[in-house]
C-alpha positions as CSV (number, residue, x, y, z in Angstrom):
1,X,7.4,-10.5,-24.1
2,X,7.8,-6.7,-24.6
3,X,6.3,-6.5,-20.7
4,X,9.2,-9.0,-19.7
5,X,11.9,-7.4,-21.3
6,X,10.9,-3.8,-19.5
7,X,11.3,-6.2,-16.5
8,X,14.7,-7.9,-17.0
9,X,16.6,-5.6,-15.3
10,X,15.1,-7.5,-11.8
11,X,16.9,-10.7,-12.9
12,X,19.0,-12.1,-16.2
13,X,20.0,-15.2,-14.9
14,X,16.7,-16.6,-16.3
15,X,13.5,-16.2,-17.6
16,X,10.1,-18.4,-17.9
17,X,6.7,-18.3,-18.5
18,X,3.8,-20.4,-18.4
19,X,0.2,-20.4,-19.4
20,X,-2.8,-22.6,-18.4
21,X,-4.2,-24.7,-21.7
22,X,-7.6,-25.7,-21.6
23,X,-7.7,-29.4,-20.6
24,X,-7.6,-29.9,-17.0
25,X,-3.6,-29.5,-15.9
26,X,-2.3,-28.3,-19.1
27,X,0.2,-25.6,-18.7
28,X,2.4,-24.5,-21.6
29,X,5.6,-23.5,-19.9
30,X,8.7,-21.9,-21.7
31,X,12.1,-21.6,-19.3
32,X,15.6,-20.6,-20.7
33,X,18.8,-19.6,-19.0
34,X,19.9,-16.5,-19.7
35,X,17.7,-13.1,-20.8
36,X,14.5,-12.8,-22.5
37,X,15.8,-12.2,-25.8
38,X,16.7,-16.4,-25.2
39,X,13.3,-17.3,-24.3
40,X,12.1,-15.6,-27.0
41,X,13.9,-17.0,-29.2
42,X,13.2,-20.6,-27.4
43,X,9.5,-20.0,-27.6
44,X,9.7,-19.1,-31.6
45,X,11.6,-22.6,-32.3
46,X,8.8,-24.2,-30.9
47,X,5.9,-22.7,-33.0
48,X,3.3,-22.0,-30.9
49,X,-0.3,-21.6,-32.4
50,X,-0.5,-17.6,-31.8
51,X,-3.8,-18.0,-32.7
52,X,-5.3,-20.8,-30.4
53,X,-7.8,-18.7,-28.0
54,X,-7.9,-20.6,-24.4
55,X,-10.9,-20.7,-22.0
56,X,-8.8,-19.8,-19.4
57,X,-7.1,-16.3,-19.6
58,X,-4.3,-17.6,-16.7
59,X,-0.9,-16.6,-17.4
60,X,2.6,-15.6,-15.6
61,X,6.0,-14.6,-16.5
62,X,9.0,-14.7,-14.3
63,X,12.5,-13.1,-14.4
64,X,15.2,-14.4,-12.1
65,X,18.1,-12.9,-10.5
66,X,19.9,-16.3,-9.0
67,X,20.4,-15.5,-4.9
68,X,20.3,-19.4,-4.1
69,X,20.8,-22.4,-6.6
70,X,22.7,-22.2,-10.0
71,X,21.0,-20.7,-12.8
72,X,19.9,-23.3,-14.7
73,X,16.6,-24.6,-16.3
74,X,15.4,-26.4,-13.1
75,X,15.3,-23.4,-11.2
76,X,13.8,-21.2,-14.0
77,X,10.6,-19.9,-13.0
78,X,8.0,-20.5,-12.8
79,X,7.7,-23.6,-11.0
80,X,5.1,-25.9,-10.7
């Protein structure tokens, strides 16, 4: 998240991030309008197990700076 944040300044329309779980198509994927500090905070409310240690190591994070569409959670990145 602290990476993100340094990154915001691209886009603070929205913000996402997803990461690949273990079972075949699992992705855990967080998007909020708004900045990071909202994701954040969205991510938190959910409780993630912070200590869960995947097989794969795949991740991304996304800032966006709307140019086309509204922002809104559908076109949070990432997409999949």
């Amino acid at each position: 998240m602290a990476s993100l944040s340094r990154l915001e300044y691209r886009g603070y329309d929205s913000a996402g991030l997803a990461v690949d779980g273990d079972k075949r198509n699992e992705v855990f994927a967080f998007k909020e309008v708004g900045k990071v500090a909202k994701l954040k905070q969205l991510i938190e409310e959910s409780k993630p197990d912070l200590t869960k240690v995947f097989d794969s190591h795949a991740g991304i994070a996304h800032t966006r700076w709307a140019t086309h569409g509204i922002p809104s959670r559908r076109n949070c990145h990432p997409h999949r």
